[in-house]
PQR file with spaces between the fields and no chain letter, atoms N, CA, C, O and H, PARSE charges and radii, in Angstrom:
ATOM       1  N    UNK     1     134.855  -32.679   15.511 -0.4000 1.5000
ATOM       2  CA   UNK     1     134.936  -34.050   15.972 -0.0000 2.0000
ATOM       3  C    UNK     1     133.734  -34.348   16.841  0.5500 1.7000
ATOM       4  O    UNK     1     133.025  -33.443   17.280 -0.5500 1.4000
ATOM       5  N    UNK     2     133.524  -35.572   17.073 -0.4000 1.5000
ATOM       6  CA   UNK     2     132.494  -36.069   17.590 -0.0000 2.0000
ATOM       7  C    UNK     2     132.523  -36.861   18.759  0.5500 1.7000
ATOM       8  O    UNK     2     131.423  -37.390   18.601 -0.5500 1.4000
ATOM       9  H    UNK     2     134.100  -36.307   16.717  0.4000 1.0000
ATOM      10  N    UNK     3     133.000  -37.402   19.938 -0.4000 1.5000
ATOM      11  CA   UNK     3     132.741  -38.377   20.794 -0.0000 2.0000
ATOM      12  C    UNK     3     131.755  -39.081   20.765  0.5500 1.7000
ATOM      13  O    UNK     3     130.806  -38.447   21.226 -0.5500 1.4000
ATOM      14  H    UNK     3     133.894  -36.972   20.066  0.4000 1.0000
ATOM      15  N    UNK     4     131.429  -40.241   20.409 -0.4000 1.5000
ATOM      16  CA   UNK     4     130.233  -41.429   21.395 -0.0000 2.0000
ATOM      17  C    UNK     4     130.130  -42.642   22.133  0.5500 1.7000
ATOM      18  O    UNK     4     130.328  -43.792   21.741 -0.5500 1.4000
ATOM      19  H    UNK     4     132.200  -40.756   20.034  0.4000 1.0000
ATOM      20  N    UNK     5     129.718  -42.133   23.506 -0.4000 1.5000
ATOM      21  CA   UNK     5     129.861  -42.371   24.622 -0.0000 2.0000
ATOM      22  C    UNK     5     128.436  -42.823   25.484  0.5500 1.7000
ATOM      23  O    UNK     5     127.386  -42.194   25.355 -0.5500 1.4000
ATOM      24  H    UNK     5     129.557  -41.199   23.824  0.4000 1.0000
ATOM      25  N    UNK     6     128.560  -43.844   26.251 -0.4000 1.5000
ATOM      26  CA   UNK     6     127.413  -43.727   27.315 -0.0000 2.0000
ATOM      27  C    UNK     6     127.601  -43.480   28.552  0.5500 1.7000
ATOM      28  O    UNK     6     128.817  -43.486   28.746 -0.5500 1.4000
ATOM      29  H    UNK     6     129.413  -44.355   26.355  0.4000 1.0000
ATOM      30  N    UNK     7     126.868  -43.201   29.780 -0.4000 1.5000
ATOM      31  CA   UNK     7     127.333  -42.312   30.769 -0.0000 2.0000
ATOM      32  C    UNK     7     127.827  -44.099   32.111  0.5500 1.7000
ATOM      33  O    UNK     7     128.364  -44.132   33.218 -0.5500 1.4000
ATOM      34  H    UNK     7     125.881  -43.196   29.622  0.4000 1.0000
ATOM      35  N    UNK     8     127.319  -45.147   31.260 -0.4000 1.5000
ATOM      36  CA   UNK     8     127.797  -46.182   32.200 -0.0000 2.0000
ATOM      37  C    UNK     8     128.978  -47.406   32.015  0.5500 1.7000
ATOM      38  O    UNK     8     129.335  -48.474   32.512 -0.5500 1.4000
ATOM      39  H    UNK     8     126.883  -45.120   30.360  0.4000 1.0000
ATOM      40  N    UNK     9     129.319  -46.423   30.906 -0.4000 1.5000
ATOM      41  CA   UNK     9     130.832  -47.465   29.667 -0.0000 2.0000
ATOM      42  C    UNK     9     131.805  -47.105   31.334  0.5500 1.7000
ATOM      43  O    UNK     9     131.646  -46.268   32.222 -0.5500 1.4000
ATOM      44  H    UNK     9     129.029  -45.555   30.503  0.4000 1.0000
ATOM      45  N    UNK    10     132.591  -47.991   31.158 -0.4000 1.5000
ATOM      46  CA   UNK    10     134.036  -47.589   32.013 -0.0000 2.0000
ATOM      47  C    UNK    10     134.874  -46.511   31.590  0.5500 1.7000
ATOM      48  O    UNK    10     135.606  -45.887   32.359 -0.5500 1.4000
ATOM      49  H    UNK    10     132.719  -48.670   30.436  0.4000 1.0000
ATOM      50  N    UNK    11     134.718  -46.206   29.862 -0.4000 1.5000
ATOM      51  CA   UNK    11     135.908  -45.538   29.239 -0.0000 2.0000
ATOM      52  C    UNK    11     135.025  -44.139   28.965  0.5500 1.7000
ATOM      53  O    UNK    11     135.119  -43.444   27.954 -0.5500 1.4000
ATOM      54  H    UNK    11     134.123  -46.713   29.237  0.4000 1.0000
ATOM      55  N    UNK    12     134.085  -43.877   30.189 -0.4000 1.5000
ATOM      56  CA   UNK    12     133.121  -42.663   29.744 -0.0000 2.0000
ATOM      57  C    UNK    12     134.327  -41.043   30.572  0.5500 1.7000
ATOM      58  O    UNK    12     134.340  -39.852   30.260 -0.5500 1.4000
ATOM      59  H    UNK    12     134.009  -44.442   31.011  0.4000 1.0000
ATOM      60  N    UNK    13     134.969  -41.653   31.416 -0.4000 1.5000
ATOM      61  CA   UNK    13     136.216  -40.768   31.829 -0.0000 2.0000
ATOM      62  C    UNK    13     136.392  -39.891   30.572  0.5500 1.7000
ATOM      63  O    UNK    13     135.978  -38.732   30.530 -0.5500 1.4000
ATOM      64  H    UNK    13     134.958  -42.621   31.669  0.4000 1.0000
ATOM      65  N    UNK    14     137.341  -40.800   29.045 -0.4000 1.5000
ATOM      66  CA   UNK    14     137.196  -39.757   28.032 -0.0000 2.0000
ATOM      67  C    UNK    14     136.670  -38.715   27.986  0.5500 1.7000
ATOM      68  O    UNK    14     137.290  -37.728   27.591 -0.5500 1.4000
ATOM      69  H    UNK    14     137.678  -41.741   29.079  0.4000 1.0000
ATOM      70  N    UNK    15     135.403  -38.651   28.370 -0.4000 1.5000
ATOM      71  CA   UNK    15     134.451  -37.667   28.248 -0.0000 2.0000
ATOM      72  C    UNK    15     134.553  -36.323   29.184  0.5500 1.7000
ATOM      73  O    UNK    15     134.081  -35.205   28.977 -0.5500 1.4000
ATOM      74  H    UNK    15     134.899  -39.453   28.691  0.4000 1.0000
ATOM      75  N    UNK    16     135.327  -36.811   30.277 -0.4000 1.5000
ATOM      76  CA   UNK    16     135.849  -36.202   31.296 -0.0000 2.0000
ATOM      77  C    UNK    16     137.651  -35.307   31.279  0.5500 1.7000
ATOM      78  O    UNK    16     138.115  -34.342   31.886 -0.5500 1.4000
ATOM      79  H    UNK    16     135.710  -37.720   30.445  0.4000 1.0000
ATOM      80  N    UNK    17     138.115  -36.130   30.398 -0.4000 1.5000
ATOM      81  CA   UNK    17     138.970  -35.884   30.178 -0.0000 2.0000
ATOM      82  C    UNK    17     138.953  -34.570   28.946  0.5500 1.7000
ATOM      83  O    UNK    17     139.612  -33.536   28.837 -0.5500 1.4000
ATOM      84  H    UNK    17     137.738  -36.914   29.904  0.4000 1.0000
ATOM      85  N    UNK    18     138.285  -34.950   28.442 -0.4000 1.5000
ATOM      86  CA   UNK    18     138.075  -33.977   27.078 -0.0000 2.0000
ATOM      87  C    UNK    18     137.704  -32.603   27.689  0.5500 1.7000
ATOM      88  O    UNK    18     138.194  -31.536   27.320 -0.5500 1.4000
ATOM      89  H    UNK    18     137.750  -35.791   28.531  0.4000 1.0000
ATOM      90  N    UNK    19     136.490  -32.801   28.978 -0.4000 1.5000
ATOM      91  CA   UNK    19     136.095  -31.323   29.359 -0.0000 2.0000
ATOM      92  C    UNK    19     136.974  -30.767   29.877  0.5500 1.7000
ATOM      93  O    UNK    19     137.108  -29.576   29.595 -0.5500 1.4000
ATOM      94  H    UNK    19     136.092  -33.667   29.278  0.4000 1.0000
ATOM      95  N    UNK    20     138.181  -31.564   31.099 -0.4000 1.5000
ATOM      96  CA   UNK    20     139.408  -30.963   31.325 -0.0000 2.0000
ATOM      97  C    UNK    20     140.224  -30.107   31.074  0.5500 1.7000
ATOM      98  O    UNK    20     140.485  -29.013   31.574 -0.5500 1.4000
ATOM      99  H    UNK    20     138.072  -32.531   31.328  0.4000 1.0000
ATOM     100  N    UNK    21     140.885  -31.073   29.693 -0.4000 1.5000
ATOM     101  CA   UNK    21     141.623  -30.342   28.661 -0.0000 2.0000
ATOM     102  C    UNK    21     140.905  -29.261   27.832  0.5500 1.7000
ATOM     103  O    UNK    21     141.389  -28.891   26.763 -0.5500 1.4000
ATOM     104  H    UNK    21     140.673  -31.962   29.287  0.4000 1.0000
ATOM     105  N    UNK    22     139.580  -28.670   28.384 -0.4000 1.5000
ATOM     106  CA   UNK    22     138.953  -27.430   27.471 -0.0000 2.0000
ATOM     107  C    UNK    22     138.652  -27.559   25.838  0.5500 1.7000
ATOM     108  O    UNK    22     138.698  -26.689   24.969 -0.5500 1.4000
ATOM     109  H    UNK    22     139.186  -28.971   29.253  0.4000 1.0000
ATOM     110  N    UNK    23     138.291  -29.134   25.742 -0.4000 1.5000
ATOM     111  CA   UNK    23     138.360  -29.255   24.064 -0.0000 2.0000
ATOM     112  C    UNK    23     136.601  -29.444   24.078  0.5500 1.7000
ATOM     113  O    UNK    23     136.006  -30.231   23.342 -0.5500 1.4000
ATOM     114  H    UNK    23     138.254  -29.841   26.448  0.4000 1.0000
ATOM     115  N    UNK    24     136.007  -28.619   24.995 -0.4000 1.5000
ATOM     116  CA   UNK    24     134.279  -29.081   24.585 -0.0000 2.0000
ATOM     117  C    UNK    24     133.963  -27.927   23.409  0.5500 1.7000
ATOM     118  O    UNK    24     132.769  -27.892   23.111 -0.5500 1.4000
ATOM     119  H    UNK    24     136.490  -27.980   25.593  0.4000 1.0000
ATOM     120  N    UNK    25     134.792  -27.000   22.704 -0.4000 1.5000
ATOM     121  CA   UNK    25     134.403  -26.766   21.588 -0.0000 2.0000
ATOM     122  C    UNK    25     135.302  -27.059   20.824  0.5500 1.7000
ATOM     123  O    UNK    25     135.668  -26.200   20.021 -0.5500 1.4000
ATOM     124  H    UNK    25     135.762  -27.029   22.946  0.4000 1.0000
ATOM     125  N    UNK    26     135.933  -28.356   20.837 -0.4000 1.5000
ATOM     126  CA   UNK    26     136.002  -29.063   19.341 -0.0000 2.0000
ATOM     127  C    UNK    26     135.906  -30.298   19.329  0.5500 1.7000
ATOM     128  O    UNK    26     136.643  -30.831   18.500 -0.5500 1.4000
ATOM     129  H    UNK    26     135.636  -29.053   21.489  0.4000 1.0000
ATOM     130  N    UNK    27     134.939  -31.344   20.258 -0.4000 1.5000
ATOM     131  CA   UNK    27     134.352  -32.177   20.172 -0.0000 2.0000
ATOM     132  C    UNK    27     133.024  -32.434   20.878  0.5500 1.7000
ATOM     133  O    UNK    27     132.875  -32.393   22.099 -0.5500 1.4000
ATOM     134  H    UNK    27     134.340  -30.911   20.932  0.4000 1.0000
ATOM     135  N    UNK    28     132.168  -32.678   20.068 -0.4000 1.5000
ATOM     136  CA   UNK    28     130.816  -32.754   20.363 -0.0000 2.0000
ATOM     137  C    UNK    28     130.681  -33.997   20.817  0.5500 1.7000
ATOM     138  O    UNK    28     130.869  -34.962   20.077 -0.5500 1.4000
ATOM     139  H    UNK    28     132.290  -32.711   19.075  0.4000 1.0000
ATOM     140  N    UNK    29     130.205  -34.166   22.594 -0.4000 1.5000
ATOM     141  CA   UNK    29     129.828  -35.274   22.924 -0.0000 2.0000
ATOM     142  C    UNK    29     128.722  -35.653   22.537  0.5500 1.7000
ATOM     143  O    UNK    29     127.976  -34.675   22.587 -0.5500 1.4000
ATOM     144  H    UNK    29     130.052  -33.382   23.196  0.4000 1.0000
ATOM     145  N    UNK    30     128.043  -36.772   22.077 -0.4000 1.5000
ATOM     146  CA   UNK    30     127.242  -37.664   21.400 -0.0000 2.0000
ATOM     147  C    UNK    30     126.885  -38.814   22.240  0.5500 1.7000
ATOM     148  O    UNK    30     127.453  -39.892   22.067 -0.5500 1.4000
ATOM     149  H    UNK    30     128.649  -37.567   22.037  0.4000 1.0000
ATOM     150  N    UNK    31     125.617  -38.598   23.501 -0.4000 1.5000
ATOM     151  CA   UNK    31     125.712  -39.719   24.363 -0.0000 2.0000
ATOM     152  C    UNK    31     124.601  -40.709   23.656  0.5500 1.7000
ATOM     153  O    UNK    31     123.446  -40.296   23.554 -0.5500 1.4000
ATOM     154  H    UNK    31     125.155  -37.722   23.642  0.4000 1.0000
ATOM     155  N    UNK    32     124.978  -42.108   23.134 -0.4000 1.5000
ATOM     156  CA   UNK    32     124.675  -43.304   22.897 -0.0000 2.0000
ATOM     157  C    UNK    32     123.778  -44.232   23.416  0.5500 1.7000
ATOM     158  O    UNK    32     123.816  -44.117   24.641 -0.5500 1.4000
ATOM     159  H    UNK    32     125.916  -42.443   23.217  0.4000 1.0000
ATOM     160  N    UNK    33     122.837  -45.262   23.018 -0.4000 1.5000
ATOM     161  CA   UNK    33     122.711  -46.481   23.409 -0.0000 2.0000
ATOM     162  C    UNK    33     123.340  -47.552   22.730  0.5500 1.7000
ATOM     163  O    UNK    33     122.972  -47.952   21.625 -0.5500 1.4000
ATOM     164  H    UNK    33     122.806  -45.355   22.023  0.4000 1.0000
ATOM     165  N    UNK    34     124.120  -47.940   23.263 -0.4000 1.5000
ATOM     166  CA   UNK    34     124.796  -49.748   22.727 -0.0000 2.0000
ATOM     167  C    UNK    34     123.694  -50.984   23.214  0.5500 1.7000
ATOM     168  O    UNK    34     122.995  -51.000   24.227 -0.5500 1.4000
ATOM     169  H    UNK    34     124.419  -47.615   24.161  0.4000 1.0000
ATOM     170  N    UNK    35     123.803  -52.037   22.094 -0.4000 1.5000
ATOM     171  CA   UNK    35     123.007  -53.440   22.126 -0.0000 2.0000
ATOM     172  C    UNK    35     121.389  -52.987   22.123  0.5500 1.7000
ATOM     173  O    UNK    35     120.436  -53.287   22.842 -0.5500 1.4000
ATOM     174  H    UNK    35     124.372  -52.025   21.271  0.4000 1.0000
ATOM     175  N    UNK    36     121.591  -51.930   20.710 -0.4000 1.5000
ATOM     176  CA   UNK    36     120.203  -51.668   20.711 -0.0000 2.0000
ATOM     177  C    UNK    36     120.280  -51.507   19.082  0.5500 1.7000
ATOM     178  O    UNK    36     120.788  -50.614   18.404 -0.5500 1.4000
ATOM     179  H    UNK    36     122.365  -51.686   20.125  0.4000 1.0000
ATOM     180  N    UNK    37     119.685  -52.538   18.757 -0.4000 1.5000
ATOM     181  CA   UNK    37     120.057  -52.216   16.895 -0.0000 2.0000
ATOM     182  C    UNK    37     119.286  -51.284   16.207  0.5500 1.7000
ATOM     183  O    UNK    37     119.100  -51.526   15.014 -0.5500 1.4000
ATOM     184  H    UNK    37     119.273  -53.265   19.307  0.4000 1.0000
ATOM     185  N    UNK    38     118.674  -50.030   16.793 -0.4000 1.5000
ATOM     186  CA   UNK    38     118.204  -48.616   16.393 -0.0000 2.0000
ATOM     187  C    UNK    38     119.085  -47.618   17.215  0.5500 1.7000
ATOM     188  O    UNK    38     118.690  -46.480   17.467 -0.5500 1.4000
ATOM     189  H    UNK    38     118.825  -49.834   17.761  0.4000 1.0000
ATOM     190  N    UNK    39     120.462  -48.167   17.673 -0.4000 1.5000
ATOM     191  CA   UNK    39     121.356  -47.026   17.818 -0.0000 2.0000
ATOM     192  C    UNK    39     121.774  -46.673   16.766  0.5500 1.7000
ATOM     193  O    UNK    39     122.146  -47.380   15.830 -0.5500 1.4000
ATOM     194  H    UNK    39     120.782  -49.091   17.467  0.4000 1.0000
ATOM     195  N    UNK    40     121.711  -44.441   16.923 -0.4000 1.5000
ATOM     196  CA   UNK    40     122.646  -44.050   16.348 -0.0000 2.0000
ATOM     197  C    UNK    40     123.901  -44.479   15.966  0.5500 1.7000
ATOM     198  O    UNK    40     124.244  -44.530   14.784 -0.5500 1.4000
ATOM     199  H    UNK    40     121.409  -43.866   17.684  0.4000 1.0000
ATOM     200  N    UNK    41     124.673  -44.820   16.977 -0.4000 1.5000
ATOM     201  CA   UNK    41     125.961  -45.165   16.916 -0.0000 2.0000
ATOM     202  C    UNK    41     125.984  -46.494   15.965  0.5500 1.7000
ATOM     203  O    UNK    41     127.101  -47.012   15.939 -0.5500 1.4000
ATOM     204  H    UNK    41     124.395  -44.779   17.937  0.4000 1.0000
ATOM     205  N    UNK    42     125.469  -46.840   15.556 -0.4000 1.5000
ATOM     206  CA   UNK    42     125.602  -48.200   14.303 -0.0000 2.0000
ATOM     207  C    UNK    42     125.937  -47.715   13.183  0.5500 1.7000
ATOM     208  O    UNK    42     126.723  -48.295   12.434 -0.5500 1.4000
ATOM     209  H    UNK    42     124.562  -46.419   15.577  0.4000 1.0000
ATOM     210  N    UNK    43     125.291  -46.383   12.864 -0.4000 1.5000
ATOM     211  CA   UNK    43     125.785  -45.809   11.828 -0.0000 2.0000
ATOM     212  C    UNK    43     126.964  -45.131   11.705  0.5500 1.7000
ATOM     213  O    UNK    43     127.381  -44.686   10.636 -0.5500 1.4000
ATOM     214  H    UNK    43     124.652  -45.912   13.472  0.4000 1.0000
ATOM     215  N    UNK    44     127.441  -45.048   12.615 -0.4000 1.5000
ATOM     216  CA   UNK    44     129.260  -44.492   12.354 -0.0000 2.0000
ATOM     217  C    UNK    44     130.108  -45.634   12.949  0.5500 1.7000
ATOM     218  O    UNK    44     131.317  -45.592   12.716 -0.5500 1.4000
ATOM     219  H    UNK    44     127.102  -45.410   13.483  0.4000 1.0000
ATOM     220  N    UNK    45     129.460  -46.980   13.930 -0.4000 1.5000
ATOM     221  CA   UNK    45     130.692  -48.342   14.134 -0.0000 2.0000
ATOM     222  C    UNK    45     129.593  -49.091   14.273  0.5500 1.7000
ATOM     223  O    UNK    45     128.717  -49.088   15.138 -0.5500 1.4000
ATOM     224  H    UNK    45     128.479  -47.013   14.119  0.4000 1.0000
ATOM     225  N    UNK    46     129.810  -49.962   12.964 -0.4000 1.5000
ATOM     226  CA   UNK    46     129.185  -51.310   12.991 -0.0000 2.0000
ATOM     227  C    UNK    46     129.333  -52.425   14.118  0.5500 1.7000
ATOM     228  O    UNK    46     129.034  -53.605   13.937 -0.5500 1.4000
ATOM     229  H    UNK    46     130.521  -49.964   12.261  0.4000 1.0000
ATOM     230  N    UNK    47     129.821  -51.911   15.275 -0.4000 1.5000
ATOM     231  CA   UNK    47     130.254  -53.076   16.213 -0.0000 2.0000
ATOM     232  C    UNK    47     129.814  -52.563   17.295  0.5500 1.7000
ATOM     233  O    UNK    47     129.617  -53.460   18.114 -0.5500 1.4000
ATOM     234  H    UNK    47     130.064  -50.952   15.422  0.4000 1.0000
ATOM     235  N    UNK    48     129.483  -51.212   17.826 -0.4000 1.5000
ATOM     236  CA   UNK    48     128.742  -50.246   18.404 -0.0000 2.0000
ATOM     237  C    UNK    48     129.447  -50.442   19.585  0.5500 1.7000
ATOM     238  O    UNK    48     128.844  -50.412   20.658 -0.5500 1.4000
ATOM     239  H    UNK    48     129.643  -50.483   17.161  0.4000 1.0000
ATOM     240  N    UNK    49     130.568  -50.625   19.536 -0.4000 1.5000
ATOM     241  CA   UNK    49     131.512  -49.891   20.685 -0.0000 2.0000
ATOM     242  C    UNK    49     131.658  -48.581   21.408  0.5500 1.7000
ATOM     243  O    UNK    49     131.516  -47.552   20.747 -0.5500 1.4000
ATOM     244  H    UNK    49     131.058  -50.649   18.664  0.4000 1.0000
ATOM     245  N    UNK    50     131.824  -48.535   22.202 -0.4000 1.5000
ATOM     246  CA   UNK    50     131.946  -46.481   22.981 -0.0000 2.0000
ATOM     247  C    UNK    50     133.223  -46.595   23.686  0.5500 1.7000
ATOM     248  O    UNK    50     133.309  -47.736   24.141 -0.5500 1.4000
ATOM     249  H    UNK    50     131.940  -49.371   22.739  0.4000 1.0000
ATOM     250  N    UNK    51     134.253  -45.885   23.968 -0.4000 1.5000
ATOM     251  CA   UNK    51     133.770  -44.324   22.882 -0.0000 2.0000
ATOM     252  C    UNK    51     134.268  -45.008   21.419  0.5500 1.7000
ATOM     253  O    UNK    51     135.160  -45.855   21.443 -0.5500 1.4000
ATOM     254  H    UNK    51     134.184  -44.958   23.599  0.4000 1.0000
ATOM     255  N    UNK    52     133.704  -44.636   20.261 -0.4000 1.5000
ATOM     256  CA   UNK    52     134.092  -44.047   19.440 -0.0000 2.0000
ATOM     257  C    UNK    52     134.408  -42.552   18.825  0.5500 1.7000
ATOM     258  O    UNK    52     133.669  -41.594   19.052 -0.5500 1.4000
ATOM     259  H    UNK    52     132.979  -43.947   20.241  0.4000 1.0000
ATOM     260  N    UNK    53     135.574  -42.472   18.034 -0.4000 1.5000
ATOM     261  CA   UNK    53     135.773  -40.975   17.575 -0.0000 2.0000
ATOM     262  C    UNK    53     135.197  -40.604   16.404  0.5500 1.7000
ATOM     263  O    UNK    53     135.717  -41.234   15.483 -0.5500 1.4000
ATOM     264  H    UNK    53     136.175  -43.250   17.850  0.4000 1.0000
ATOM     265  N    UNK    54     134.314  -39.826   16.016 -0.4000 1.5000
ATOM     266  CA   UNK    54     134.786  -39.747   14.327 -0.0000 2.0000
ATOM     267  C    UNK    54     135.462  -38.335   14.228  0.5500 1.7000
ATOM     268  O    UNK    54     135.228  -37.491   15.093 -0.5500 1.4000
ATOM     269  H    UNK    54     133.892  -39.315   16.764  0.4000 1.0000
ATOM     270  N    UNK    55     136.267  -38.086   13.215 -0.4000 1.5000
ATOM     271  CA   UNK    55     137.365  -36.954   12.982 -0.0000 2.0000
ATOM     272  C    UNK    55     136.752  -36.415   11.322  0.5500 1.7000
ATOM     273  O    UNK    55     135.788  -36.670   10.600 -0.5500 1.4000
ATOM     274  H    UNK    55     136.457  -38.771   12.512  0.4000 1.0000
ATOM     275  N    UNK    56     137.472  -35.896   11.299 -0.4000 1.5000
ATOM     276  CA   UNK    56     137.093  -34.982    9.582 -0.0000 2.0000
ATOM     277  C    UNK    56     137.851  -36.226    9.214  0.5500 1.7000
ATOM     278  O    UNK    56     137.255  -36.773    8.286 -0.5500 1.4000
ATOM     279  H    UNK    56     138.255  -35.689   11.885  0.4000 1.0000
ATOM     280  N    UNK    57     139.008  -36.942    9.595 -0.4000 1.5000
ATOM     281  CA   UNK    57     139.621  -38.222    8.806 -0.0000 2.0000
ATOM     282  C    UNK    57     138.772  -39.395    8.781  0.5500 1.7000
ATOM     283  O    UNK    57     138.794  -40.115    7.783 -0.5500 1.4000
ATOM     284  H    UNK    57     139.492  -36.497   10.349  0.4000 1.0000
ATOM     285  N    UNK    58     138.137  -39.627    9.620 -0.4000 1.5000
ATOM     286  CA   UNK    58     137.342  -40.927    9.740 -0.0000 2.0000
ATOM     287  C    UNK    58     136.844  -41.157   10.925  0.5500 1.7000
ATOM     288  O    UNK    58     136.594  -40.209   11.670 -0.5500 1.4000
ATOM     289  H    UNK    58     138.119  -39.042   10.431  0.4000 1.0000
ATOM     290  N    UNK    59     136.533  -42.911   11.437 -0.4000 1.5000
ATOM     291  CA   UNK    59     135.971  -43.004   12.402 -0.0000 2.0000
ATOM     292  C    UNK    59     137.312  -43.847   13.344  0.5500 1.7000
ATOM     293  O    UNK    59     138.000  -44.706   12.793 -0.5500 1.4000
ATOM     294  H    UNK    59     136.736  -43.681   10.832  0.4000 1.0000
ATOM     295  N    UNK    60     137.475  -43.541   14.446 -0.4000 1.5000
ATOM     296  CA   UNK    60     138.148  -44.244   15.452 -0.0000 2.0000
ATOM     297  C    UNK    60     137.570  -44.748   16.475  0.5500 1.7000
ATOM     298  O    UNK    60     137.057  -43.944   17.254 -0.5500 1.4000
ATOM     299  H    UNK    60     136.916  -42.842   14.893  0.4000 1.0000
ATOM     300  N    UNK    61     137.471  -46.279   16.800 -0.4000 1.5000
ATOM     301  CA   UNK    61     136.495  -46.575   17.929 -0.0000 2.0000
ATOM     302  C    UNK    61     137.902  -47.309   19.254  0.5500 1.7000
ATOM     303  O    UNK    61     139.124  -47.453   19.312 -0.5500 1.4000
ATOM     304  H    UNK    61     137.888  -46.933   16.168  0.4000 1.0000
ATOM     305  N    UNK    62     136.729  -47.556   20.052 -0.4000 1.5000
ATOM     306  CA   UNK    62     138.022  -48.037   21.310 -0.0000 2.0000
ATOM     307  C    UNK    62     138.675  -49.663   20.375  0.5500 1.7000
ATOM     308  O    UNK    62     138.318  -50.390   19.448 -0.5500 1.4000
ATOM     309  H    UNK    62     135.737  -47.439   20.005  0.4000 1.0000
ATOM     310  N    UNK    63     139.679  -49.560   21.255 -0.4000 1.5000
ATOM     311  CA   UNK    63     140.696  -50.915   20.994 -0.0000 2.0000
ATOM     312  C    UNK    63     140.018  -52.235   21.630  0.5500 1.7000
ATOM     313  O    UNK    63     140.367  -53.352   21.247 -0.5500 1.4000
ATOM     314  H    UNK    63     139.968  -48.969   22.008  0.4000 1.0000
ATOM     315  N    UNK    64     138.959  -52.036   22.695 -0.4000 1.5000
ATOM     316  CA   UNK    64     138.531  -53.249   23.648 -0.0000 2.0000
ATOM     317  C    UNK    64     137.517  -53.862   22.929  0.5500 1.7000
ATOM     318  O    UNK    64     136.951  -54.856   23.386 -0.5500 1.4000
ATOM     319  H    UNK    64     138.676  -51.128   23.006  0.4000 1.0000
């Protein structure tokens, strides 16, 4: 799995949360630029929201 995240989103906690719970080897944080239309992150959410997830199932981005 993948996290992407920037270090000044509100919902960058996730990122915090994840190291917590000891899951930094099974999701790779992926830190982002949003409102930059040569972000990475365009290519996995066309709306370039953070965090987004992607999973071996697909992509999950935030609800906001």
């Amino acid at each position: 799995m993948r996290l992407f995240y920037t270090s000044n989103s509100p919902y960058a906690r996730i990122g915090v949360t994840t190291l917590e719970l000891n899951l930094g080897k099974q999701v790779q944080m992926q830190k982002v630029t949003v409102r930059d239309p040569n972000s990475y992150l365009l290519n996995y959410n066309p709306t370039g929201k953070v965090p987004t997830l992607e999973t071996n199932d697909g992509i999950y981005d935030t609800l906001s």
